[in-house]
C-alpha positions as MATLAB code, in Angstrom:
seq = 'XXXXXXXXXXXXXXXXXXXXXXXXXXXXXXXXXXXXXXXXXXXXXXXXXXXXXXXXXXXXXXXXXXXXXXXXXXXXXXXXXXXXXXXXXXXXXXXXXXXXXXXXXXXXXXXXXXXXXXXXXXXXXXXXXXXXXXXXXXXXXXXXXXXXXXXXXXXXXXXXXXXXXXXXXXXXXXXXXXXXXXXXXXXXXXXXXXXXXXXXXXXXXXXXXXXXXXXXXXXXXXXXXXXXXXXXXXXXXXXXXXXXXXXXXXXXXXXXXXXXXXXXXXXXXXXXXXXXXXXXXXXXXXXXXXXXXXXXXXXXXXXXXXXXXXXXXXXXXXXXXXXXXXXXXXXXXXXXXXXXXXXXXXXXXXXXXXXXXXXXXXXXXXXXXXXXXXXXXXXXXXXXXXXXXXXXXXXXXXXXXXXXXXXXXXXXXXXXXXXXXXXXXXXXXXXXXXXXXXXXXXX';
ca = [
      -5.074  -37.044   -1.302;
      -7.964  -38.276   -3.432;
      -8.549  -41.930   -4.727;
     -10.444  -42.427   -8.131;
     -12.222  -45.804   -7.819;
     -13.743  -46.744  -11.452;
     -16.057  -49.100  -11.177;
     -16.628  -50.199  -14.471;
     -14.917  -49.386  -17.183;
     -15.466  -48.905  -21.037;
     -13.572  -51.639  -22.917;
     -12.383  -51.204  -26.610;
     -11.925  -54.489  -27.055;
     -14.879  -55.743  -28.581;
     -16.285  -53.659  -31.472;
     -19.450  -54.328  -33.564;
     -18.669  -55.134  -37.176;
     -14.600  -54.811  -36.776;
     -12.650  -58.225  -35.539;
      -9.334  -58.507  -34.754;
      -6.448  -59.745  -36.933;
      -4.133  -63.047  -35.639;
      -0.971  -63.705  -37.450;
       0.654  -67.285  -37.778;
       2.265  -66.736  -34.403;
      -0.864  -65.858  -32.761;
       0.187  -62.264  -31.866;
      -3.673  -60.028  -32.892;
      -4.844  -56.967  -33.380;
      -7.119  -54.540  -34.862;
      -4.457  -53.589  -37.394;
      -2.933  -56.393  -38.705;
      -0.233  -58.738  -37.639;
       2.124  -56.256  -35.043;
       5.618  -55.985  -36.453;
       6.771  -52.720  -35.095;
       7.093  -52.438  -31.339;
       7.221  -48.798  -30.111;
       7.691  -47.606  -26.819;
       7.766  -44.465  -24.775;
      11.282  -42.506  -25.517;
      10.614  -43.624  -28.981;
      10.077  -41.055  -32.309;
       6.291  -41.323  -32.837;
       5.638  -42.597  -36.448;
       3.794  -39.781  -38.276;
       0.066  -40.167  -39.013;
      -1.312  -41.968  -42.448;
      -4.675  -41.611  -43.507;
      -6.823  -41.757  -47.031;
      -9.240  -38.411  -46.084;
      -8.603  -35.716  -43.551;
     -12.326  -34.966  -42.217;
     -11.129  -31.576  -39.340;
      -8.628  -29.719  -39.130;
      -7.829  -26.537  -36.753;
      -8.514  -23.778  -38.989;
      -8.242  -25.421  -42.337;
      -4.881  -26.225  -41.641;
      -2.732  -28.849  -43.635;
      -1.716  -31.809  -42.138;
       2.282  -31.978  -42.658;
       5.215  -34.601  -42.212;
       6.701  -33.540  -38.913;
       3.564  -31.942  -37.082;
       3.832  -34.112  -34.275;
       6.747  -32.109  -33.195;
       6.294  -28.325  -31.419;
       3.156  -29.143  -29.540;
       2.433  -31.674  -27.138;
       0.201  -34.152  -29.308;
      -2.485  -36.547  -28.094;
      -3.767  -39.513  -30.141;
      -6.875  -41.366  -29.885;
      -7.311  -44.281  -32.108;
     -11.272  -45.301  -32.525;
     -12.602  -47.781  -34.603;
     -15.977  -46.822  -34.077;
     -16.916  -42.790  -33.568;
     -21.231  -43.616  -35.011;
     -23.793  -44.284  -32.078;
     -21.150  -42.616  -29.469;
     -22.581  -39.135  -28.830;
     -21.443  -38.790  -25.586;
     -17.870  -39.625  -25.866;
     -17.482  -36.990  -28.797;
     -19.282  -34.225  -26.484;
     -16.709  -35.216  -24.210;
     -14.042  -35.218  -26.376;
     -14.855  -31.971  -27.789;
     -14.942  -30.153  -24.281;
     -11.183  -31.503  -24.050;
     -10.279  -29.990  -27.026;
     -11.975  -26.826  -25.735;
     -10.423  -26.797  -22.669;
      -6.865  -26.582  -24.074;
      -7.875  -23.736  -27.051;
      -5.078  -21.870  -25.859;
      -2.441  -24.392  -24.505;
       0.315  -25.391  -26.842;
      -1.508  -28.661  -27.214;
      -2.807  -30.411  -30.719;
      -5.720  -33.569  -30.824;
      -5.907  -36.017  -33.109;
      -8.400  -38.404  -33.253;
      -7.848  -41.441  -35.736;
     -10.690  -43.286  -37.096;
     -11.350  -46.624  -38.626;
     -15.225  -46.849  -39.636;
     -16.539  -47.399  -42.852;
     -17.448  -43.790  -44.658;
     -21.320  -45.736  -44.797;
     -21.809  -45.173  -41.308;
     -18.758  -42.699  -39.992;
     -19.794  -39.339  -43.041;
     -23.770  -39.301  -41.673;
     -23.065  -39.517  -37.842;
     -19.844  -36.819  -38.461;
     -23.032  -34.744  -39.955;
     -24.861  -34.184  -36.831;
     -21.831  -34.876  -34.418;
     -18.812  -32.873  -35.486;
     -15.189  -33.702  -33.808;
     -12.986  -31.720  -32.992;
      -9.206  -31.221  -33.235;
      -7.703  -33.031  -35.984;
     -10.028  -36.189  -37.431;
      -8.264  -38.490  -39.702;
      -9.959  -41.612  -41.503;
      -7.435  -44.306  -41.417;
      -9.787  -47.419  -42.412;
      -6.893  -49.376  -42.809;
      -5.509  -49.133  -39.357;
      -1.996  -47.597  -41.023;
      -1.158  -45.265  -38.500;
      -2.425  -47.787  -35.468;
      -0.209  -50.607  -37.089;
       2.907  -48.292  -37.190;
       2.408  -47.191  -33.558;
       2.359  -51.395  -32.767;
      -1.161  -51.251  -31.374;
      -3.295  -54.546  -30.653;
      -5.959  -52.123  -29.306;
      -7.149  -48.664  -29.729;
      -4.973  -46.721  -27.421;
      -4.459  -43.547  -26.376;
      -0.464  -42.072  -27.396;
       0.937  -38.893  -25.474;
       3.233  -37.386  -27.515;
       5.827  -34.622  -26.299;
       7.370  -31.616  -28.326;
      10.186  -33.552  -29.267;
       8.220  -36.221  -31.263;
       8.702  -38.602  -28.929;
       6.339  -40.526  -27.043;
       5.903  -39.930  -23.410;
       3.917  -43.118  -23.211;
       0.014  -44.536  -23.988;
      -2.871  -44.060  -21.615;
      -4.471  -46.577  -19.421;
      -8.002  -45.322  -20.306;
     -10.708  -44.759  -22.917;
     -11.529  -42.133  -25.239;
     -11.151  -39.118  -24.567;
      -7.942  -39.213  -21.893;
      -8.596  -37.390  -18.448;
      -7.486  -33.330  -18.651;
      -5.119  -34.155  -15.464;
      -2.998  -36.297  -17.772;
      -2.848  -34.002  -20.740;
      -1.985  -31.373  -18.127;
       0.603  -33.287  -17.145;
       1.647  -33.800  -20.436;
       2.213  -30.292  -20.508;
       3.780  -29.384  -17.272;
       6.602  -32.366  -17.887;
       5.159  -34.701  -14.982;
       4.402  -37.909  -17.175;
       6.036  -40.810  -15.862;
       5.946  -44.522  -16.942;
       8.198  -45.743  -13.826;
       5.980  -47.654  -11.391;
       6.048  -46.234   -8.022;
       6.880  -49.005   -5.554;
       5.552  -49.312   -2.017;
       8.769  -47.821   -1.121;
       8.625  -45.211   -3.646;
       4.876  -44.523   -3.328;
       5.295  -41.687   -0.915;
       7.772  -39.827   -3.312;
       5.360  -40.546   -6.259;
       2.652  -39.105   -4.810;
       4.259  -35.980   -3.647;
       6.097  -35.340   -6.992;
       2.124  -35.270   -8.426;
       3.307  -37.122  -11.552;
       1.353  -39.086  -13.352;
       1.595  -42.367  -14.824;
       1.440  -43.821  -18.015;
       2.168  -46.897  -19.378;
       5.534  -47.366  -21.314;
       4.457  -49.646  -24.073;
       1.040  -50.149  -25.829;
      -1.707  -52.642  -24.189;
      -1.421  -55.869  -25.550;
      -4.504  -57.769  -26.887;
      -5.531  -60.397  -24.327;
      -5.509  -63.999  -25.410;
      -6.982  -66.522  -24.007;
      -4.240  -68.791  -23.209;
      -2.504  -65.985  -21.362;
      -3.504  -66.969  -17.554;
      -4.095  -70.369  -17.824;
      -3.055  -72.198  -15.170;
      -0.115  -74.636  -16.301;
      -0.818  -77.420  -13.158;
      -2.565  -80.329  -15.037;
      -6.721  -79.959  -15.497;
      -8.805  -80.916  -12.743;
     -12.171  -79.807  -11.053;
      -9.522  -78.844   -7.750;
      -9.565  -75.185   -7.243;
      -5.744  -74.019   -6.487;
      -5.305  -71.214   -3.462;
      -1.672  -69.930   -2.414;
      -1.125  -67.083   -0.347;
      -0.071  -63.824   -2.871;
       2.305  -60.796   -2.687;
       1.937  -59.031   -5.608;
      -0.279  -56.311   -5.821;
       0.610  -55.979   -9.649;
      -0.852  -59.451  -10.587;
      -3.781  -58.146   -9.294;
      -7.018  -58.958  -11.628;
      -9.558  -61.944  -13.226;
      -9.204  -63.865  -16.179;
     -11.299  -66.902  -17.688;
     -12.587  -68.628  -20.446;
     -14.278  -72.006  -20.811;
     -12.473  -74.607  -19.230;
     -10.553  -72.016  -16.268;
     -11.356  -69.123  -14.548;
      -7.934  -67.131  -11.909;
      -8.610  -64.982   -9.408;
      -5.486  -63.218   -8.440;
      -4.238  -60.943   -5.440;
      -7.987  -61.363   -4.104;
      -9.123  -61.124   -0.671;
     -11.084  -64.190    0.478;
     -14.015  -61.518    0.761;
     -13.348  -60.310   -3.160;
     -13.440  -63.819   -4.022;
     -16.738  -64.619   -2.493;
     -18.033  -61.706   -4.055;
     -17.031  -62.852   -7.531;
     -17.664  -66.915   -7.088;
     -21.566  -65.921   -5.059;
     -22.532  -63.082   -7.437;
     -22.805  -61.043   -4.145;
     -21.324  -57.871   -3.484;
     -18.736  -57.549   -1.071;
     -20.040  -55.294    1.693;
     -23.212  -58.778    2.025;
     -20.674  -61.159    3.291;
     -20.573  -62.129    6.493;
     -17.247  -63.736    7.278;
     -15.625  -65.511   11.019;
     -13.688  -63.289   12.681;
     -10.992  -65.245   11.985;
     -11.314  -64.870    8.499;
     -11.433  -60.822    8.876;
      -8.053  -60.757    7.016;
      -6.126  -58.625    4.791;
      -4.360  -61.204    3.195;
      -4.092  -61.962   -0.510;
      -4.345  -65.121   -2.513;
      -4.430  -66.410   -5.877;
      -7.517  -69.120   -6.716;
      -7.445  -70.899   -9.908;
      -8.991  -74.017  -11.450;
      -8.123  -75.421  -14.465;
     -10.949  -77.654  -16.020;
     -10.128  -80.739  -18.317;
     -13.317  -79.894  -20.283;
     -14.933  -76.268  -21.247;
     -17.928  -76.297  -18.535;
     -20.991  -73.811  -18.093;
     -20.471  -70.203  -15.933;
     -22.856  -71.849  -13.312;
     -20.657  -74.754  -12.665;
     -17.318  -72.953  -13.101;
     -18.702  -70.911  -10.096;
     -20.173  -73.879   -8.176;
     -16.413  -75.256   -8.247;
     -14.984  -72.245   -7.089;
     -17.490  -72.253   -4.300;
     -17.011  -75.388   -3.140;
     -13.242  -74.810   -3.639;
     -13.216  -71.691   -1.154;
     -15.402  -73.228    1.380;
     -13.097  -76.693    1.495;
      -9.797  -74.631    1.658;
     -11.145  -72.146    4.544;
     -13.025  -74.820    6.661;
     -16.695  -72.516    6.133;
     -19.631  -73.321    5.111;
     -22.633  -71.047    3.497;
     -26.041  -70.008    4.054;
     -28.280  -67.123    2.873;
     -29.820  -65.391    5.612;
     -31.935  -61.952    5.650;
     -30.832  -59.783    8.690;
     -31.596  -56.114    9.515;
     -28.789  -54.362    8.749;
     -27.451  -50.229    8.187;
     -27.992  -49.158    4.651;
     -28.045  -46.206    2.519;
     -31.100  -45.456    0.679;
     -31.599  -44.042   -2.739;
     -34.824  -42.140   -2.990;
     -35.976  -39.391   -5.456;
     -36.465  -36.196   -4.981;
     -40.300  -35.143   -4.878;
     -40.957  -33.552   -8.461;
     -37.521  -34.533   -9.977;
     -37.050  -36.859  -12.999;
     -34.134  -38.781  -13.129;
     -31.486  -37.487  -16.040;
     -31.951  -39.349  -18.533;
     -29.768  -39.983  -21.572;
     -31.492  -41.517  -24.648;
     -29.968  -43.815  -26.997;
     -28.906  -42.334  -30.332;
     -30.882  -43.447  -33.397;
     -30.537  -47.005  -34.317;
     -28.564  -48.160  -31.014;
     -30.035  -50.035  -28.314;
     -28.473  -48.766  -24.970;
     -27.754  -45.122  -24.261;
     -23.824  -45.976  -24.406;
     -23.485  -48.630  -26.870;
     -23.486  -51.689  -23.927;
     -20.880  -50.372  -21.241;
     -20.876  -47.892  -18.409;
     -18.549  -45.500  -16.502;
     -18.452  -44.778  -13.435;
     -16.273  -43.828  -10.158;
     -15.736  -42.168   -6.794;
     -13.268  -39.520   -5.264;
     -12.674  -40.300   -1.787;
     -10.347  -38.958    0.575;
      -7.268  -40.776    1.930;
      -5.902  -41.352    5.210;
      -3.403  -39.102    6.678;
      -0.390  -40.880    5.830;
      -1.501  -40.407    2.227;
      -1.852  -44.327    1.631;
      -4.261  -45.635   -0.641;
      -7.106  -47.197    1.237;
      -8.940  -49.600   -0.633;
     -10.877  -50.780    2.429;
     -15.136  -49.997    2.117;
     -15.429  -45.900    2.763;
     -18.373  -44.508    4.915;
     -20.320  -41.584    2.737;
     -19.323  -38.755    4.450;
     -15.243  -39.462    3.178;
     -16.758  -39.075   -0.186;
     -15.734  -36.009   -1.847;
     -17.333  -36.514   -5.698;
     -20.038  -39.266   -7.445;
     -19.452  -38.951  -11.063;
     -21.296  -42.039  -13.193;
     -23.156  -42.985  -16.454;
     -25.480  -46.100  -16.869;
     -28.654  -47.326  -14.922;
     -29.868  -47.285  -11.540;
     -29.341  -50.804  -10.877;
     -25.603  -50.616  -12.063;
     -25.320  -47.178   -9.722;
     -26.352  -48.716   -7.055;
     -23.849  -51.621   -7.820;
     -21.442  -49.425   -8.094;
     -22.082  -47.094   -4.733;
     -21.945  -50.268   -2.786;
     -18.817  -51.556   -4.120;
     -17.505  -48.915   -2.927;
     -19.253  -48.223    0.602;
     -19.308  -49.218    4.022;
     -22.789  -50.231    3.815;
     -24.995  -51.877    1.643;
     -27.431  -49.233   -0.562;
     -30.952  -49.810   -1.515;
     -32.997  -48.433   -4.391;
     -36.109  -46.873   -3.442;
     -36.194  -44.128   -6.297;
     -39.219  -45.880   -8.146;
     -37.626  -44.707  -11.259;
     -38.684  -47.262  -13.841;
     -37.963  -45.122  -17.113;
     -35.592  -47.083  -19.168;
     -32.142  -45.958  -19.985;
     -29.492  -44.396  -18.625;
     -28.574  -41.625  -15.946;
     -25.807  -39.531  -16.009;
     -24.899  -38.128  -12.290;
     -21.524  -35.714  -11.530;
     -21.718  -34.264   -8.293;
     -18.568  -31.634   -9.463;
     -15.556  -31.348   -7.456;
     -15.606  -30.951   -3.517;
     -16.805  -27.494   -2.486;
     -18.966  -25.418    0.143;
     -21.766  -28.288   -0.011;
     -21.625  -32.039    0.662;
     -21.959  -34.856   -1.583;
     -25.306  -35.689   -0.276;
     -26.251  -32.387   -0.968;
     -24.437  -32.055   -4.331;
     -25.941  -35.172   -5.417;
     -29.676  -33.987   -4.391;
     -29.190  -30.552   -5.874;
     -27.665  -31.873   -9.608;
     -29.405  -35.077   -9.708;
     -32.710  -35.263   -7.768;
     -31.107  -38.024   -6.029;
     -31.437  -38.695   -2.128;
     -28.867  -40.607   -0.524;
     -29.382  -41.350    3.159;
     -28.584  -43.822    6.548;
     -31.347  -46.271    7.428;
     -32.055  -49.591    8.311;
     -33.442  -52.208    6.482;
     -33.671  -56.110    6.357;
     -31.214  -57.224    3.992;
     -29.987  -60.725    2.278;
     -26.030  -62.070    3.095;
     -24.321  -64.495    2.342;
     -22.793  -65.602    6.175;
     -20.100  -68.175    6.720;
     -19.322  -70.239    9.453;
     -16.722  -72.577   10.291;
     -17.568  -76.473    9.669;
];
């Protein structure tokens, strides 16, 4: 059983030069106010759009063609500066040439800056410009979504990710093993075994900011209860609160110290796997740094610990390059500051334990069956040790700017470490080194 840990993720919710839409009840989106909801089970609305720019074959785009094929949507505001999410997209599209499967990518950008990038970076599958979010508004969309829809016309549900979807789920799409039920821990074993795969039964709503605040009245108090919902699971803020919930104590030092995880050095005591929810509500809108020096405080006061910094010798992994190999690169397209447009990707297969439950608990490298990742060194490493039993050190000396793109493939003959030397000129091995954590002790 494999585990797919994403690390970061590529948001669609911010987008240069397109804002979202509120209506007088405060419900937003990228296509105007949402009057339609849709949901999986439901006839997909057919596509609208002013200029058709692909189409398989020459083909002509017809009331009803979202019936006799599987289809798969992708709704993106903004295709221009994104070179390697249409390469990716177009190897999808390849990868299903003969599979009774249709894509159709829906865009939104202004012809200005969409017609000159579509030039030198052709899309595949079916490319519609819909610049006034028609099609998105009639599917209920706050957000640009992904829709799976089955032969029938009817949605089989929207996609938790980015563009383009994973080739698992559109496989599953195929082979009738899309589910939106949520497994339960009851269920879990069943769910896993049936090798179904989820989607979500309604569209992602936009978040607002008044969504998790805490309703106790303000204070600078930071609230923590025990939790028991794995579900609830996730952080929210804005200016005057910030809500951890279903976090670990050693999660929620990680997020309030800026330190990762696998630095914190906590009482035995405290070696828990118990859950909690921490919130604070401010009466004011406040700075990051104080918000966190409240929820510092708060977690020290509530667990009896205090903090200090300390540098101790500890076992590491260590990143080194190579001899002779340069790391691989990817340039930012022309007129675009970052390689990916500000975000980056990234995750790890690892293997699970042999009851087939989902371990979340730091892996050592040698259960790691695939490193896949896009974005710089410093936000690799990040992302390795989030991940890893140990912390990891950077000692590549690569100081080009950009971005690296590293997939060590799926798991065969060779190890990781050895995958990831042979693809990426990247050494990844145990040492010791002296090392900063954050320890806690009780008052």
């Amino acid at each position: 059983m494999l585990r797919r840990v994403l690390a970061y993720c590529p948001l669609l919710l911010l987008v240069p030069g397109i804002a979202p839409v509120a209506d007088m009840s405060g419900q937003i989106g990228f296509y105007g106010p949402v009057s339609t909801h849709v949901k999986a089970g439901d006839p997909a609305p057919d596509v609208s759009f002013t200029k058709m720019l692909s189409a398989p074959g020459g083909a002509v785009w017809n009331p009803g063609d979202l019936t006799g094929k599987v289809s798969i949507l992708v709704f993106s505001p903004n295709a221009s500066g994104n070179p390697q999410i249409v390469q990716l997209w177009n190897k999808l599209v390849d990868g299903f040439s003969d599979k009774p499967v249709q894509f159709l990518w829906i865009n939104g950008e202004k012809e200005s800056t969409l017609l000159p990038f579509w030039s030198e970076h052709p899309i595949k599958g079916w490319v519609f410009h819909d610049p006034d979010g028609k099609t998105g508004n009639a599917y209920g969309l706050e957000q640009p979504s992904t829709i799976f829809i089955g032969t029938d016309g009817k949605i089989l549900g929207f996609g938790f990710g980015g563009i383009p979807p994973q080739a698992s789920e559109v496989t599953a799409a195929l082979e009738g093993r899309i589910t939106t039920t949520r497994p339960t821990q009851a269920t879990m074993q069943a769910f896993l075994a049936s090798q179904r795969v989820m989607l979500n039964a309604e569209p992602f709503p936009m978040p607002r900011a008044n969504d998790y605040k805490p309703k106790f009245p303000p204070s600078e108090t930071v609230h923590i209860v025990s939790s028991q919902n794995p579900e609830s699971k996730g952080n929210f803020s804005a200016e005057d609160y910030r809500v951890l919930r279903y976090y670990t104590l050693r999660e929620a030092i990680s997020d309030a110290y800026d330190v990762s995880a696998i630095r914190v050095v906590l009482p035995p005591a405290l070696e828990t796997d118990r859950h909690y929810d921490f919130s604070l509500l401010l009466p004011q809108a406040a700075e990051r740094e104080k918000i966190k020096a409240l929820m510092q405080q708060g977690i020290e006061d509530y667990f009896h610990v205090v903090s200090r910094q300390e540098v101790r010798a500890q076992d590491v992994y260590v990143l080194t390059a190579v001899q002779g190999h340069r790391p691989p690169l990817i340039q930012p397209a022309a007129g675009q500051e970052t390689p990916l447009g500000g975000f980056s990707a990234g995750g790890i297969d690892i293997a699970g334990d042999a009851s087939g439950a989902l371990a979340m608990k730091p892996q050592n490298l040698s259960d790691v069956r695939r490193i896949s990742f896009t974005g710089s060194i410093p936000e690799f490493v990040q992302m390795l040790e989030s991940q890893l039993d140990r912390p990891v050190i950077d000692e590549t000396q690569w100081k080009e700017p950009g971005a690296i793109r590293v997939d060590t493939g799926p798991p065969n003959s060779l190890s990781v470490v050895e995958r990831l030397r042979n693809q990426a000129g990247i050494e990844i091995s145990p040492a010791q080194r002296n090392v900063e954590v954050v320890v806690f002790t009780p008052r």
